[in-house]
C-alpha positions as a Python dict, from the first residue, in 0.01 Angstrom:
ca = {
    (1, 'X'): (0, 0, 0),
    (2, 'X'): (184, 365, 21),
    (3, 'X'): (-49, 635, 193),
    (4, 'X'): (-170, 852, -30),
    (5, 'X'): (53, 1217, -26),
    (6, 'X'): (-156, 1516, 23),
    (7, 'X'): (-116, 1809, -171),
    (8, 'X'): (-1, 2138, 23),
    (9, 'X'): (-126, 2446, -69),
    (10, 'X'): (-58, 2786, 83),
    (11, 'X'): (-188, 3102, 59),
    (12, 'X'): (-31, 3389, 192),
    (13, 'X'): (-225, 3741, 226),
    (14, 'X'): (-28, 3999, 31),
    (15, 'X'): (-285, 4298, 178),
    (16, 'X'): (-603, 4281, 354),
    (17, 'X'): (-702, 4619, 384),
    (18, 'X'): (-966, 4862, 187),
    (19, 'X'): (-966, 5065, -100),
    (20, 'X'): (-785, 5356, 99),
    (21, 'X'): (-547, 5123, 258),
    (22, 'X'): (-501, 5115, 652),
    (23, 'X'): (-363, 5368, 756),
    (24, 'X'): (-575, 5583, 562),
    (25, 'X'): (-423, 5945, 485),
    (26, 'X'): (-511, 6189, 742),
    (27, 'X'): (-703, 5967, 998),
    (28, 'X'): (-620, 5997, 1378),
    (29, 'X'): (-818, 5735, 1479),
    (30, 'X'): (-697, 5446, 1710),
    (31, 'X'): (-621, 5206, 1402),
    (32, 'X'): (-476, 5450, 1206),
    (33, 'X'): (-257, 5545, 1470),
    (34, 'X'): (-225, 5180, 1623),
    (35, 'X'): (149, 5003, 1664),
    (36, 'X'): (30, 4674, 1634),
    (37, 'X'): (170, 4564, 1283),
    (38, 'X'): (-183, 4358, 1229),
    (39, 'X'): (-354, 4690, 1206),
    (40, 'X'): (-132, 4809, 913),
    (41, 'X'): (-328, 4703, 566),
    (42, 'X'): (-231, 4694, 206),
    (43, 'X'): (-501, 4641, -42),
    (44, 'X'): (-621, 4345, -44),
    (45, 'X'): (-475, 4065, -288),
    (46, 'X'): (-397, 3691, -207),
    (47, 'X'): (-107, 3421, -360),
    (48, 'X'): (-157, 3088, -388),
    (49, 'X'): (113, 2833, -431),
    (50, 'X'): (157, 2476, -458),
    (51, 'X'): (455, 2246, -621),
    (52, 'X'): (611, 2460, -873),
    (53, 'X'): (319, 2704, -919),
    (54, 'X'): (240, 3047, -779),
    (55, 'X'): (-69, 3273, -855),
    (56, 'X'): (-178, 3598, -744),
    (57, 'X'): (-545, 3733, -684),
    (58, 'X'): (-569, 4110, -748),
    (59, 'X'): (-264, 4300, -825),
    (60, 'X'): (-373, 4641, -663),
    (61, 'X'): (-176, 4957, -617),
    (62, 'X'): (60, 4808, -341),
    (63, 'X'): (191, 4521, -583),
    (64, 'X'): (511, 4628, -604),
    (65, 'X'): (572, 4642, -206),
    (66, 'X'): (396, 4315, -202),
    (67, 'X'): (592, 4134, -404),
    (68, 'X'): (954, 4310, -237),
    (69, 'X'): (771, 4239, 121),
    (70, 'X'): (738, 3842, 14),
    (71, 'X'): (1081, 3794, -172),
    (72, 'X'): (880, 3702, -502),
    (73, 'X'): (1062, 3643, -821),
    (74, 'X'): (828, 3501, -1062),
    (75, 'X'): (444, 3423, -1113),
    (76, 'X'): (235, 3230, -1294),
    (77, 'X'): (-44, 3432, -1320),
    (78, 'X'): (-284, 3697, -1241),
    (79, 'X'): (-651, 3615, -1138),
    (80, 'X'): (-885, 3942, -1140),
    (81, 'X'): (-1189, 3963, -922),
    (82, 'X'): (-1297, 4274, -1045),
    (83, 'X'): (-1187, 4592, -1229),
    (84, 'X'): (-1181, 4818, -919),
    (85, 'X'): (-861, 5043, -911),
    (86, 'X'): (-817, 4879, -534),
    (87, 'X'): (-782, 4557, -763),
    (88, 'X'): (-618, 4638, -1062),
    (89, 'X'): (-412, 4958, -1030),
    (90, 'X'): (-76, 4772, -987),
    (91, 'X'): (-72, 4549, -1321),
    (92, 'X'): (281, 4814, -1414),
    (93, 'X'): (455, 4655, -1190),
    (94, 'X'): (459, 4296, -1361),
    (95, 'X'): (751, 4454, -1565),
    (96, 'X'): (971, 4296, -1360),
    (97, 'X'): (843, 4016, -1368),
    (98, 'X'): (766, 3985, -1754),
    (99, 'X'): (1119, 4083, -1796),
    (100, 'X'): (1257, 3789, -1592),
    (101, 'X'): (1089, 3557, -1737),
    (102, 'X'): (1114, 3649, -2062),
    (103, 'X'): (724, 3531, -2196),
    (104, 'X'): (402, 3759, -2150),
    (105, 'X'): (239, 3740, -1779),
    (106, 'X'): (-115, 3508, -1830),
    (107, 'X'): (-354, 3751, -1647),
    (108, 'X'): (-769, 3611, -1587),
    (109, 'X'): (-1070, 3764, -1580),
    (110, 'X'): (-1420, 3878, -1663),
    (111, 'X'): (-1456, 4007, -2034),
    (112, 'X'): (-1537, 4293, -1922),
    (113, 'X'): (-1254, 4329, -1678),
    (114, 'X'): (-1014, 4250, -1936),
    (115, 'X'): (-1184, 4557, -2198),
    (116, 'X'): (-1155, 4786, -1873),
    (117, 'X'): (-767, 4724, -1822),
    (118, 'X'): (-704, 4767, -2201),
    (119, 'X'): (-884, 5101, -2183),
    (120, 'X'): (-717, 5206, -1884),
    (121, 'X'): (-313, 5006, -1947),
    (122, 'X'): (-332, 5071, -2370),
    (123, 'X'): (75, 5070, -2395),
    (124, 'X'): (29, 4702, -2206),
    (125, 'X'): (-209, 4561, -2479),
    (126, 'X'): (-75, 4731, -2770),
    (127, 'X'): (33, 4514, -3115),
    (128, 'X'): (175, 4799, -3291),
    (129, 'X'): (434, 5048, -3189),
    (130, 'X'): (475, 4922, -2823),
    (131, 'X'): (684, 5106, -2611),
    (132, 'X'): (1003, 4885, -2540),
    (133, 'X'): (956, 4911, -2198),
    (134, 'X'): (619, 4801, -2157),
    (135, 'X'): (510, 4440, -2016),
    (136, 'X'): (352, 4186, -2222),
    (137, 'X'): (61, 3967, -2119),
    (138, 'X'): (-170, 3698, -2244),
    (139, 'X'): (-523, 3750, -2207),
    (140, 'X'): (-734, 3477, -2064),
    (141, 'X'): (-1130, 3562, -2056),
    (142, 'X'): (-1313, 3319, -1752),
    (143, 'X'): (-1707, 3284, -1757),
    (144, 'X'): (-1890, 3261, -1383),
    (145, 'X'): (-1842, 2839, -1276),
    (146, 'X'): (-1549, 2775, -1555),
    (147, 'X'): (-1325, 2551, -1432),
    (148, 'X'): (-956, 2553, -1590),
    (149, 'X'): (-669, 2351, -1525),
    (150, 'X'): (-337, 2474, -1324),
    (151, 'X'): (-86, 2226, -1309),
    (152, 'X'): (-238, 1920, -1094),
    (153, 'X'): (-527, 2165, -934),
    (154, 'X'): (-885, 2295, -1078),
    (155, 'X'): (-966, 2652, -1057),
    (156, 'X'): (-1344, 2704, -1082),
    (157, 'X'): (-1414, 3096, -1117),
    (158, 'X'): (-1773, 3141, -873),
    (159, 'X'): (-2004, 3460, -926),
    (160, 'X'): (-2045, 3685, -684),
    (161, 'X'): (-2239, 4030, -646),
    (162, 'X'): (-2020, 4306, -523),
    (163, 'X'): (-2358, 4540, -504),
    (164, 'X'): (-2518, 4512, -803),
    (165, 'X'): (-2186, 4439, -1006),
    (166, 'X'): (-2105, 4075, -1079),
    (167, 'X'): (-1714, 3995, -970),
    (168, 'X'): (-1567, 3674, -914),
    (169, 'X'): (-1403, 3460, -669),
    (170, 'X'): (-1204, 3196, -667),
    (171, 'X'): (-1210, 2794, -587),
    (172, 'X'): (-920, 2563, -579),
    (173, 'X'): (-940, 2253, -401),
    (174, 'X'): (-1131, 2245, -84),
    (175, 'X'): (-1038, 2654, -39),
    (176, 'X'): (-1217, 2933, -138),
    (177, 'X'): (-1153, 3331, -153),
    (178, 'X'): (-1399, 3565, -210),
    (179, 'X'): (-1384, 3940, -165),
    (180, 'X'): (-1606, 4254, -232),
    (181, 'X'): (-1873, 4025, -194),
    (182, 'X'): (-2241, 4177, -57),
    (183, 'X'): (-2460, 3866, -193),
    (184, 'X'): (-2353, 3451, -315),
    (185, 'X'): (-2584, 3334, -559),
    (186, 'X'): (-2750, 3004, -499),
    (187, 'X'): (-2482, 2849, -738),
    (188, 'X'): (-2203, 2991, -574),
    (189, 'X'): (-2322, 2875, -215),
    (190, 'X'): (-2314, 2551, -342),
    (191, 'X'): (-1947, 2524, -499),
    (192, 'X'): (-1902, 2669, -134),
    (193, 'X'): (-1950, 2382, 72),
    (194, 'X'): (-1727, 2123, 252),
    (195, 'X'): (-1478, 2349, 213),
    (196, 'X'): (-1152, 2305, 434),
    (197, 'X'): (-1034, 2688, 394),
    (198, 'X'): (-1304, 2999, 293),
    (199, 'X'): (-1157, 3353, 276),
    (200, 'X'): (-1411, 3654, 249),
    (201, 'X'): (-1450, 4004, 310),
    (202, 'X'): (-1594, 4133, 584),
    (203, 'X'): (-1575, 4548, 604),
    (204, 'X'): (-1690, 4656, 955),
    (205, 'X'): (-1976, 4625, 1159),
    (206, 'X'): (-2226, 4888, 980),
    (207, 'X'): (-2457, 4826, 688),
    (208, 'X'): (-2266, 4882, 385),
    (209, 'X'): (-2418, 4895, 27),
    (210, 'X'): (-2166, 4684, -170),
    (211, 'X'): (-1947, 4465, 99),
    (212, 'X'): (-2086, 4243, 364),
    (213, 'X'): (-2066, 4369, 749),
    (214, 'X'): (-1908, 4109, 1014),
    (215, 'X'): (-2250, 4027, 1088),
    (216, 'X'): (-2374, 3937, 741),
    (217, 'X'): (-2035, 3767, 698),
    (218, 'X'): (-2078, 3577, 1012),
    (219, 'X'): (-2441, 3477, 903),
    (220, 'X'): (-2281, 3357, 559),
    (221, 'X'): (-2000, 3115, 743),
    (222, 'X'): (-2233, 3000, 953),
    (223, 'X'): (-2453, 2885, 655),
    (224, 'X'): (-2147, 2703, 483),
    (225, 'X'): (-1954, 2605, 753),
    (226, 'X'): (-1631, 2590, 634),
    (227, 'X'): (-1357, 2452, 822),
    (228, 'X'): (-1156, 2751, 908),
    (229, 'X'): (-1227, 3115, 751),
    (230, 'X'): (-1021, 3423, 760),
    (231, 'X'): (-1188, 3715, 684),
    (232, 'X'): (-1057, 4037, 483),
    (233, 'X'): (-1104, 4364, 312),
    (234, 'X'): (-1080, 4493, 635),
    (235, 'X'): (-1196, 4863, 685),
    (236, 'X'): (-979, 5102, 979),
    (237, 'X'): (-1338, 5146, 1109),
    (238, 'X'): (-1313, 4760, 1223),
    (239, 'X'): (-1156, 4843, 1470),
    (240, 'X'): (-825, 4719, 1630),
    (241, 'X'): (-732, 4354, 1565),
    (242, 'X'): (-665, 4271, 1907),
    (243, 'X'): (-1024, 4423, 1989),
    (244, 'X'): (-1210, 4220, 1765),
    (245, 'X'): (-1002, 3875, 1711),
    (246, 'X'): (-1107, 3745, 2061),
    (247, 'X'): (-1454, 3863, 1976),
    (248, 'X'): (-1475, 3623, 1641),
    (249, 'X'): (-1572, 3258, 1695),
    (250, 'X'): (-1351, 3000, 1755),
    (251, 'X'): (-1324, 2949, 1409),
    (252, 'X'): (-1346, 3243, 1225),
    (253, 'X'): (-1041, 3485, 1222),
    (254, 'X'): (-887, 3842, 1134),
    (255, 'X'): (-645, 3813, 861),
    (256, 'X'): (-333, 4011, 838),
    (257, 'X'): (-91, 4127, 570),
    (258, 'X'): (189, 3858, 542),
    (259, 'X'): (11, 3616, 687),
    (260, 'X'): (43, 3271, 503),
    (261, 'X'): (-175, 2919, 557),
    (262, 'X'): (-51, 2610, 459),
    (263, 'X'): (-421, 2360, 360),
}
């Protein structure tokens, strides 16, 4: 009997930094300042890709760098978490990509995600009188623990409470990425287990009303035990990476813009 292929997945980090980005404008403090290219951030926003297919999480105001940085030509798809500009502010920049490929760009989301970015990208969603220049895309509206179908894979879209506003992450396979999380629901927690790959935020080491601290993050990992996790969302106020990577357990780790896992 032939062995059974495995699928490979990858995932590469397209920014892993705060709203403000790291540097943030006008700090002098030792990340800010730092030559280590770990310690420079770009929002935070994911791709996932697999066979033919290729995804991104967030599309945030550093899209367009993002996408020149990785050499990216065409997508398959936007997945929102939330409707935070940090998230969101980038979705111009598809044109592009729309243009290439000649069809409207499938974007995902919360309804009330999707109302925000119609409020806020009008020209984008507009039927009549559209500005020849403007992108097309085709709205796809995802309730919390919906599955879809992508290609071969399942997406299941998991609540989570970023504060008191409900966002959602993202499940494919045996990986996981969550970000702007501060509390899992029961539910979630349990779509969370056995997983081979969890990513999550994990701001800096104070309380923080809306994100979880390392230690809360820690707590949480140690609860679901995943495999391998690579934490992000990463504040300047972390500190440096080569601080703080050592300090992480064995399997838990700092993730970095441009950095790419194959699972």
């Amino acid at each position: 009997m032939a062995p059974v292929k495995t699928q490979i997945m990858k995932v590469t980090f397209l920014g892993t930094g705060t709203s403000q980005g790291v540097p943030v404008i006008g700090c002098q403090c030792r990340v800010c300042q730092s030559d280590q290219p770990k310690d420079k951030r770009l929002r935070t926003a994911a791709m996932i890709e697999w066979k033919d297919r290729r995804y991104i999480i967030d599309c945030g105001p550093d899209f367009r760098m993002q996408m020149l940085r990785e050499k990216v030509d065409r997508i398959d798809g936007i997945f929102f978490t939330h409707e935070h500009a940090d998230h969101t502010a980038g979705l111009d920049d598809i044109r592009p990509l729309y243009f290439r490929a000649g069809k409207p760009i499938p974007i995902y989301g919360l309804s009330r995600v999707m109302n925000d970015l119609k409020n806020r990208f009008r020209y984008i969603f507009a039927q009549e009188n559209r500005y020849p220049g403007a992108p097309r895309v085709q709205v796809h509206i995802l309730e919390p623990h919906q599955k879809i179908k992508l290609g071969n894979q399942t997406l299941e879209a998991l609540p989570v409470l970023h504060g008191q506003l409900p966002i959602l992450g993202y499940k494919i396979g045996k990986m996981a990425y969550i970000t702007d999380a501060k509390q899992l629901p029961e539910s979630t927690m349990a779509a969370l287990q056995n997983l081979d790959l969890l990513i999550i935020n994990a701001l800096h080491h104070k309380q923080h009303p809306t994100h979880l601290n390392v230690k809360e993050a820690l707590e949480l990992i140690e609860k679901l035990n995943p495999k391998q996790t690579y934490l992000t969302h990463i504040s300047h106020h972390m500190g440096l990476y080569d601080t703080i990577s050592p300090q992480l357990p064995k399997h838990v780790n700092l993730a970095y813009d441009g950095l790419s896992i194959e699972f």
